[in-house]
C-alpha positions in Angstrom: -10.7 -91.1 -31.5 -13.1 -89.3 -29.7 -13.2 -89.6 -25.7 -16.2 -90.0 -23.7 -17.8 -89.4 -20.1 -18.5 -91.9 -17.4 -21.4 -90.8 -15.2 -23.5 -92.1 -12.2 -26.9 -92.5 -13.6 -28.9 -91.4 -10.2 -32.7 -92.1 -9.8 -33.3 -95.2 -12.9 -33.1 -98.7 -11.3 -32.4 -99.9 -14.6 -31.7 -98.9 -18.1 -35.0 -100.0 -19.2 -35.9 -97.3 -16.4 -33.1 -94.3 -17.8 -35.2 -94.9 -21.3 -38.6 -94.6 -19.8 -37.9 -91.6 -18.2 -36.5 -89.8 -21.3 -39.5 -90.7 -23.3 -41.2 -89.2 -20.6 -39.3 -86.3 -20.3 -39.6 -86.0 -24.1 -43.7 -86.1 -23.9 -43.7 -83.0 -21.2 -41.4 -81.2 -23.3 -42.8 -81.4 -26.2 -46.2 -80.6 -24.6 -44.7 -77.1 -23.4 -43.2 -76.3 -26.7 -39.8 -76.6 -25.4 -36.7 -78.5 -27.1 -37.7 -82.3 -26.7 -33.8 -83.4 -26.9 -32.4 -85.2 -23.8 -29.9 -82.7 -21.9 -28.1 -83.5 -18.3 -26.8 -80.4 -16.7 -23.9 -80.6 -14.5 -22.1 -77.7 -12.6 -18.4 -77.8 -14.5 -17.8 -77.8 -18.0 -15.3 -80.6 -18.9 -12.1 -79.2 -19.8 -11.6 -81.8 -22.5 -14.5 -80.7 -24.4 -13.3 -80.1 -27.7 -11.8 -84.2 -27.8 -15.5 -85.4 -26.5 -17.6 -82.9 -29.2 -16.2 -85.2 -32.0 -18.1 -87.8 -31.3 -17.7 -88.4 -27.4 -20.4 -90.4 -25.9 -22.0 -90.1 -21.9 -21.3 -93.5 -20.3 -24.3 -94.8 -17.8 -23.6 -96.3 -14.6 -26.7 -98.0 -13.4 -26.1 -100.0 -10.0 -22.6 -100.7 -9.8 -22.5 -101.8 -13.7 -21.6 -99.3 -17.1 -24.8 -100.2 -19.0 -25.6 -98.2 -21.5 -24.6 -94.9 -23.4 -26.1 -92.1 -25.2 -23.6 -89.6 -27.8 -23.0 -86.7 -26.7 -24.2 -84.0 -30.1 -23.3 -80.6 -28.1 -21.4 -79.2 -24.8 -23.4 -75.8 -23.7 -22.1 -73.4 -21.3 -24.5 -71.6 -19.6 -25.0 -69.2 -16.5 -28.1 -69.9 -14.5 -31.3 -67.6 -12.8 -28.5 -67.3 -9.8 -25.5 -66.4 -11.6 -23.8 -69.6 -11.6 -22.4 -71.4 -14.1 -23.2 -74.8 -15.4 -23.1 -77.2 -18.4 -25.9 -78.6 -20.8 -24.9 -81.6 -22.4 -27.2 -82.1 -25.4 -27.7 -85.9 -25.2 -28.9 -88.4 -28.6 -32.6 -89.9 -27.6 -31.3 -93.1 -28.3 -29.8 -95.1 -25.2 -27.6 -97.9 -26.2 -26.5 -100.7 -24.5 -23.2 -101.8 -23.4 -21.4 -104.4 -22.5 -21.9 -104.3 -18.6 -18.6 -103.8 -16.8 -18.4 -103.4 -12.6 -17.6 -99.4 -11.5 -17.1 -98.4 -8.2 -18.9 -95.3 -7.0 -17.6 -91.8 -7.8 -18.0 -88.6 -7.4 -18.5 -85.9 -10.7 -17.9 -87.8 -13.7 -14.8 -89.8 -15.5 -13.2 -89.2 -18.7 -13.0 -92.3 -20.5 -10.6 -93.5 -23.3 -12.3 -95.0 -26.7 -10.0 -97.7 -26.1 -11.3 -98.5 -22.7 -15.2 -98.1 -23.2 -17.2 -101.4 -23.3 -18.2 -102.2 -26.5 -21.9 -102.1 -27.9 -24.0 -104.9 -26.8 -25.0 -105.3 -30.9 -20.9 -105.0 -31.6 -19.7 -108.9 -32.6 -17.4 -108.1 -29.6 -20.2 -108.5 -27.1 -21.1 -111.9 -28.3 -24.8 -113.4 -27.1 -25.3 -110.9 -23.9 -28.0 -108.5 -26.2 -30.4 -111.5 -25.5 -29.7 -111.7 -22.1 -31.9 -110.1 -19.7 -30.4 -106.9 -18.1 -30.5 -107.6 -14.5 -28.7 -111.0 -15.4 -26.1 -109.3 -17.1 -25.2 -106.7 -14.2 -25.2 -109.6 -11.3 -22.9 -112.1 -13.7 -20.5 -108.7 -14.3 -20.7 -108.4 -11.0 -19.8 -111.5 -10.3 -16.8 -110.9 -12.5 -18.1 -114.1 -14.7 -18.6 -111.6 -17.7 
């Protein structure tokens, strides 16, 4: 089983939001000739990356609420213009929705257990919340009601 990130999703207000911004992001690369595919840098390259290449999937929390994912298709060390080193992760275009689930605040990101991710909203486990608008699925998880 492969094992997955859980990361703050800073800036979108929404996940609507998160995919407007990559097709923006998308358009301006494209336009400069440069590699179109969504890539979030962080500052540490996860120790665990061998289990989360297989597979592994970045984990969106948007407002208090896991909404959405997109896999993971490459980990890419990398040493900047000042000498420090970072991490590309080379993200799929296609954001999909979870099952929302309440997460505190954190700092960094989380490594996340196949087992424990929330299950995609088309999956049979997530039942009718697909039709359900997003901003009524975040306040009913948390509310706890879902």
């Amino acid at each position: 089983m492969a094992l997955h990130l859980l990361k703050l999703c800073v800036g979108p207000a929404s996940l609507d939001d998160l995919v407007r911004r990559i097709a923006a992001n998308r358009t301006l690369a494209l336009a400069a000739g440069l590699d179109p595919a969504p890539v979030h840098t962080t500052r540490m390259v996860p120790k665990r990356a061998a289990e989360i290449a297989g597979g592994g999937s970045i984990y969106w929390v948007i407002k208090g609420t896991v909404s959405g994912r997109q896999t993971i298709r490459e980990i890419a060390p990398f040493t900047d213009t000042d000498g420090i080193g970072r991490c590309r992760l080379v993200l799929d275009a296609a954001v999909v929705p979870v099952s929302p689930r309440p997460c505190r605040p954190f700092q960094g990101w989380r490594y996340l257990e196949a087992g424990n991710a929330p299950p995609d909203l088309g999956d049979a486990a997530a039942g009718d919340l697909a039709e359900m608008p997003e901003g009524l699925r975040r306040e009913l998880s948390g509310l706890g009601l879902i």
